[in-house]
Steps between C-alpha positions, in 0.01 A plus 500: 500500500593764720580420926125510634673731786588714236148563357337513842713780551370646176185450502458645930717799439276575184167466622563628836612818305171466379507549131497289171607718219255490183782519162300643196552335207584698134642387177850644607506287813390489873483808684508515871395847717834657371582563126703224494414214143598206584480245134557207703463408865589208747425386761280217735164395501345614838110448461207525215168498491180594328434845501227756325504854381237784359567743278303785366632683197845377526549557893477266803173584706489158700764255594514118662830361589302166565220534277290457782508818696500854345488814700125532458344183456560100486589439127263164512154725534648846324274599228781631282721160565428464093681797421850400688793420350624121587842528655794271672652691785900405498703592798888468375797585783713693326809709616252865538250292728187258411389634154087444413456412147081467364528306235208488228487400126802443297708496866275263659460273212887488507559472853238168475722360294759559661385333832409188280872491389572528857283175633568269226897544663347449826614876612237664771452896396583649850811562573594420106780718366367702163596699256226736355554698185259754339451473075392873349168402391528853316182663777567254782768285656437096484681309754673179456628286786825265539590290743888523642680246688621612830842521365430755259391687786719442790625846425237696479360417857870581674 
């Protein structure tokens, strides 16, 4: 895994910046806040979680990172909890900055897996080096999720 120093460093000089920034997934890859597609992406595991999200005709109208606490109300006693979308939060360090992926369906079904693979070898998810590629689902962008051995990697963290 990657010095402990090392992702300290990371992970204060990220979130004292302040920001987590949310990639949007699409059948040609992952896009971040520029216009840059990226088909594949690596990096390290920094924290997941549970999350929820409500849309109304195709756009976000309420959003829990914890799926817990939304903006307006607890999720636990919401009386629209029934129309959320299920989600996985993933926090990956990447080279651009901590990168928030929701993961639902297809993703999330694959990223379950994945984290199966990852305890029968006895590998904790934080701090675990990934690769995460996006298949062209023809409307939408499913992702799949690899895990990299630190060598593989040594170069992309320098």
């Amino acid at each position: 895994m990657i010095d402990s120093a090392y992702t300290q460093y990371l992970v204060n000089k990220f979130f004292t910046d302040g920001i987590a920034v949310y990639v949007k997934i699409m059948p040609e890859g992952i896009y971040l806040e520029s216009t840059e597609i990226f088909p594949e992406m690596k990096g390290q595991i920094l924290s997941l979680g549970p999350a929820r999200t409500r849309y109304v005709d195709h756009r976000m109208v309420c959003h829990s990172v914890n799926a817990i606490d939304a903006p307006d109300a607890q999720c636990s006693s919401c009386q629209r909890r029934k129309d959320c979308t299920a989600q996985m939060r993933l926090d990956l360090i990447h080279h651009r900055g901590i990168l928030r992926f929701m993961l639902s369906c297809a993703s999330l079904r694959n990223f379950m897996l994945f984290l199966s693979k990852l305890k029968q070898q006895g590998i904790s998810p934080k701090g675990a080096l990934i690769t995460i590629t996006v298949l062209n689902r023809g409307r939408w962008g499913e992702l799949k999720f690899s895990f990299n051995r630190q060598e593989v990697l040594n170069e992309f963290f320098r």
